[in-house]
N, C-alpha and C positions, 0 to 999 in steps of 0.2 A: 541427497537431492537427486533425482532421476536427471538421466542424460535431455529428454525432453524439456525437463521445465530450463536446464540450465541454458539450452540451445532459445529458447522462446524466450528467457529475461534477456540474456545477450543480445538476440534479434529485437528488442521490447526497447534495452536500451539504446541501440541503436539510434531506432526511430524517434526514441527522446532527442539523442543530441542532433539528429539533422532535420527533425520538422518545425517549421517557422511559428507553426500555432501552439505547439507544446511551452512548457516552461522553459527558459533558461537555465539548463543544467548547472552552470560556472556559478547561478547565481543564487537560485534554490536550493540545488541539493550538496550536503558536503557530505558523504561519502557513499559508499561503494553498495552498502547497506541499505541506505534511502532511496535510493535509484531501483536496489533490488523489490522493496516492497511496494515504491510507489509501482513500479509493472507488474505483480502481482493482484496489485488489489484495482490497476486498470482492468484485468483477464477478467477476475474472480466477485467483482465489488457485486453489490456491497455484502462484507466480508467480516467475518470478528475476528479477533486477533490468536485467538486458535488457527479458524480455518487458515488465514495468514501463515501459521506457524508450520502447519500440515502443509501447503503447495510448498513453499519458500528453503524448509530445514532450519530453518534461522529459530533460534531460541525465543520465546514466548516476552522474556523481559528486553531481549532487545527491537522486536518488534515493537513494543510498548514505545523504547525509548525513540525508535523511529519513527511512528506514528504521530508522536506527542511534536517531534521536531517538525513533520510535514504538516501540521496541523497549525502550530507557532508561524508558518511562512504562508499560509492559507490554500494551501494542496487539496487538504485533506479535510473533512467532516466527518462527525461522527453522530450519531440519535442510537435512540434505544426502542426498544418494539417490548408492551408489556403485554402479556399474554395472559392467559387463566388462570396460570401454576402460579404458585409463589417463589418467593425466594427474590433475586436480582434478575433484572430484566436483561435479556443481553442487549450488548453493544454494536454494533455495526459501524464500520469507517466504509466512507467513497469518496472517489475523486472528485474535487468541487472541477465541474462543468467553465469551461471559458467562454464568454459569448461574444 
């Protein structure tokens, strides 16, 4: 992981734990890893779990398994974009929006 991205989720986190409109860190997120991708795919959204895997370093099944946990606490969404080609349509996650 580049010096920049690590500097930008630290400053990302940050902003997580001291803005009043963001989530509840203590309450959402349990570790170090959910924190990292939920700021990643705030930067990058909406994002597949590759590109995820490309900014972050984070292994592709554990983005999965964070994903799947920020989605379980209502973070995160996901939809698909099908296109002309065949095959599986990719996946996209983004931040569900607070209003």
């Amino acid at each position: 992981m580049t010096q920049y991205l690590r500097n930008s989720l630290v400053d990302e986190e940050k902003d997580i734990l001291t803005s009043k409109n963001e989530f509840s860190l203590s309450n959402l997120l349990d570790n170090k890893t959910d924190v990292m991708v939920l700021s990643a795919l705030k930067e990058f959204q909406p994002a597949t779990r590759m590109d995820l895997c490309e900014k972050t370093g984070i292994p592709r099944t554990t983005i999965y398994d964070s994903l799947t946990r920020l989605m379980l606490k209502n973070v995160v969404t996901k939809y698909s974009k099908s296109g002309k080609a065949k095959g599986r349509p990719k996946v996209f996650y983004q931040v569900i929006q607070e209003s």
